[in-house]
C-alpha positions as a Markdown table, in Angstrom:
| # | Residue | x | y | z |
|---|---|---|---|---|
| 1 | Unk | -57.2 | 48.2 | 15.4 |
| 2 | Unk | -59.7 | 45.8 | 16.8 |
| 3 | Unk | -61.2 | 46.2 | 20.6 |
| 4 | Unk | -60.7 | 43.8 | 22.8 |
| 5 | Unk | -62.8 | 40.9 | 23.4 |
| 6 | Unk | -65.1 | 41.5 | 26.5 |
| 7 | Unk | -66.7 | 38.7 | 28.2 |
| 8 | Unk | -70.8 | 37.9 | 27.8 |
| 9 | Unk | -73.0 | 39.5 | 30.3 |
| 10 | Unk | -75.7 | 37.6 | 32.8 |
| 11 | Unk | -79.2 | 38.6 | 33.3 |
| 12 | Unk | -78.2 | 40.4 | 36.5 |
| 13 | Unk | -75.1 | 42.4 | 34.6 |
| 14 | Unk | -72.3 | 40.7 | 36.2 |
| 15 | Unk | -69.6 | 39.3 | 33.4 |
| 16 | Unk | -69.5 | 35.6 | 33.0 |
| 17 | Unk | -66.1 | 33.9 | 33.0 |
| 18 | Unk | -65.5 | 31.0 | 31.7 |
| 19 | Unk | -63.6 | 28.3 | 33.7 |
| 20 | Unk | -61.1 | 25.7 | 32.0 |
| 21 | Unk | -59.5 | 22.9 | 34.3 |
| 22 | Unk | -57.2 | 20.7 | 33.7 |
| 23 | Unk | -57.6 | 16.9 | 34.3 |
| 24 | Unk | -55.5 | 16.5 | 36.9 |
| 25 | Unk | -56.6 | 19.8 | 38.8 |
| 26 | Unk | -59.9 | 18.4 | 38.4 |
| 27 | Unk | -59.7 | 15.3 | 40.5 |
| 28 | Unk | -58.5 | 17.5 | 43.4 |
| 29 | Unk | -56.7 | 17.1 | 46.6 |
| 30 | Unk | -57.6 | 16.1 | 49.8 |
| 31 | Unk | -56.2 | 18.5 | 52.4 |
| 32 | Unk | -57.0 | 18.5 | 56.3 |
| 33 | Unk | -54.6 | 21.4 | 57.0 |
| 34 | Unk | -54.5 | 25.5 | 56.0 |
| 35 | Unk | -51.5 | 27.2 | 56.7 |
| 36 | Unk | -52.2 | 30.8 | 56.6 |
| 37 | Unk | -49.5 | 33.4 | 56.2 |
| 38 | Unk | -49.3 | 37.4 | 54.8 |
| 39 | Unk | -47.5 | 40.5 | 54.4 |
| 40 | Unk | -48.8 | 44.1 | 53.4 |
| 41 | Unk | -49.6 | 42.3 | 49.3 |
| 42 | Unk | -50.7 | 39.3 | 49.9 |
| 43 | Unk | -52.1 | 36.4 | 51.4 |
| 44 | Unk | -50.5 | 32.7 | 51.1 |
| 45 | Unk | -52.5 | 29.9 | 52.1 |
| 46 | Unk | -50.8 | 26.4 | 52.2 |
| 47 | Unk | -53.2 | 23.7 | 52.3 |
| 48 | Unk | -51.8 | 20.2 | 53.4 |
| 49 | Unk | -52.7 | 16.9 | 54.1 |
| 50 | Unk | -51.0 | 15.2 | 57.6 |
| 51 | Unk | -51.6 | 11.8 | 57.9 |
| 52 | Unk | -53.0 | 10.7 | 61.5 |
| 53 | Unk | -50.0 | 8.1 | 62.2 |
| 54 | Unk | -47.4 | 11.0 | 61.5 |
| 55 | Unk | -46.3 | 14.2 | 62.6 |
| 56 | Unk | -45.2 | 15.8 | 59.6 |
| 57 | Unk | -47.6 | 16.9 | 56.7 |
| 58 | Unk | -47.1 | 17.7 | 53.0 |
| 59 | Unk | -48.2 | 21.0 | 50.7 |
| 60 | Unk | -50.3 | 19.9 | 48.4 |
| 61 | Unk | -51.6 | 23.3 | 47.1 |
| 62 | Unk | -50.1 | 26.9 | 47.8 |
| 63 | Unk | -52.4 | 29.9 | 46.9 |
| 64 | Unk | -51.3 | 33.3 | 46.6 |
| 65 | Unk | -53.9 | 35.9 | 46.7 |
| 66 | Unk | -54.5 | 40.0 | 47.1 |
| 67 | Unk | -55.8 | 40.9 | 50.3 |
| 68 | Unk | -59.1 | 42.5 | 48.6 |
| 69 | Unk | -59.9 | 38.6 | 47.3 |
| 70 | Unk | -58.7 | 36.9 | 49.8 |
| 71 | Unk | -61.6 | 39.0 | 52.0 |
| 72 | Unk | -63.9 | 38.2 | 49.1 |
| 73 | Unk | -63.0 | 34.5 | 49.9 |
| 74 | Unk | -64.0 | 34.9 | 53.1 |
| 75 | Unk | -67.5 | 35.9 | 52.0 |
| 76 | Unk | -68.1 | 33.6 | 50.1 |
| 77 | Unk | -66.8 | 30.4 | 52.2 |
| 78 | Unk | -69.4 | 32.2 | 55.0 |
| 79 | Unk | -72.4 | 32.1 | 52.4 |
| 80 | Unk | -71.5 | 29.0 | 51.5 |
| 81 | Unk | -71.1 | 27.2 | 54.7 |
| 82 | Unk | -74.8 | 29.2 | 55.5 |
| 83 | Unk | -76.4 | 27.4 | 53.2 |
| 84 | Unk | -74.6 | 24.2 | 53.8 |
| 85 | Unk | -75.8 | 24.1 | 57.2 |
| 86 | Unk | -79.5 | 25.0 | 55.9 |
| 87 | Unk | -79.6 | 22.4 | 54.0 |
| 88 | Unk | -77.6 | 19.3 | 55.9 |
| 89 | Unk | -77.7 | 20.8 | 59.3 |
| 90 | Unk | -75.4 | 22.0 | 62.2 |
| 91 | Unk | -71.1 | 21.4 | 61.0 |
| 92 | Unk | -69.9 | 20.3 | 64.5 |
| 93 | Unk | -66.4 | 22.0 | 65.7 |
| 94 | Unk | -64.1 | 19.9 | 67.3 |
| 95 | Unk | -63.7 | 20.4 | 71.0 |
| 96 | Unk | -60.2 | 21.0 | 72.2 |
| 97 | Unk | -57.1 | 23.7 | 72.5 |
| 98 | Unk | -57.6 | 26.4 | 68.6 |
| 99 | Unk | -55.2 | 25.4 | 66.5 |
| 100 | Unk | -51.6 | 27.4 | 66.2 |
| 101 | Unk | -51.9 | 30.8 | 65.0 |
| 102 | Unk | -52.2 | 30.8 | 61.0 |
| 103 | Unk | -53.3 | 27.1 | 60.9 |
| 104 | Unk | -56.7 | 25.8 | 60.3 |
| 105 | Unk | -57.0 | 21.8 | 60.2 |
């Protein structure tokens, strides 16, 4: 029986994975809305785009994830608005009320 395939290792010992995307999922979607929702397995994150002459907004992406990556998200989205603001400078929050509990926009 053979073993399984197991995926090349970097320099620093961490597996590399290698990332296929599809066309369409390439070009992206512009979203200036997160709805954030969970349970006890896992967290769902709606991202949405609401146009400014309208009230209502449309899903445009819904990602499921464990709570362990979803925290691992986190992380990462912190180092990587770090270095953003390293290199381009200060991101300005808006002023004004937060948003609604589970929403980001």
């Amino acid at each position: 029986m053979a073993e399984p395939m197991k995926p090349p290792v970097g320099p620093d010992g961490i597996p590399q994975i290698q990332i296929d995307i599809d066309d369409a999922t390439a070009q992206g979607a512009y979203c200036n809305l997160v709805l954030l929702n969970h349970n006890d397995n896992e967290f769902v994150l709606d991202f949405a785009y609401v146009q400014p002459t309208t009230a209502r907004a449309r899903v445009r992406a819904r990602i499921l994830s464990s709570p362990r990556h979803a925290k691992r998200l986190l992380r990462a989205l912190e180092l990587n608005v770090r270095r953003y603001e390293e290199r381009f400078g200060r991101i300005e929050e808006p002023e004004g009320p937060p948003a609604p509990s589970g929403t980001l926009s």
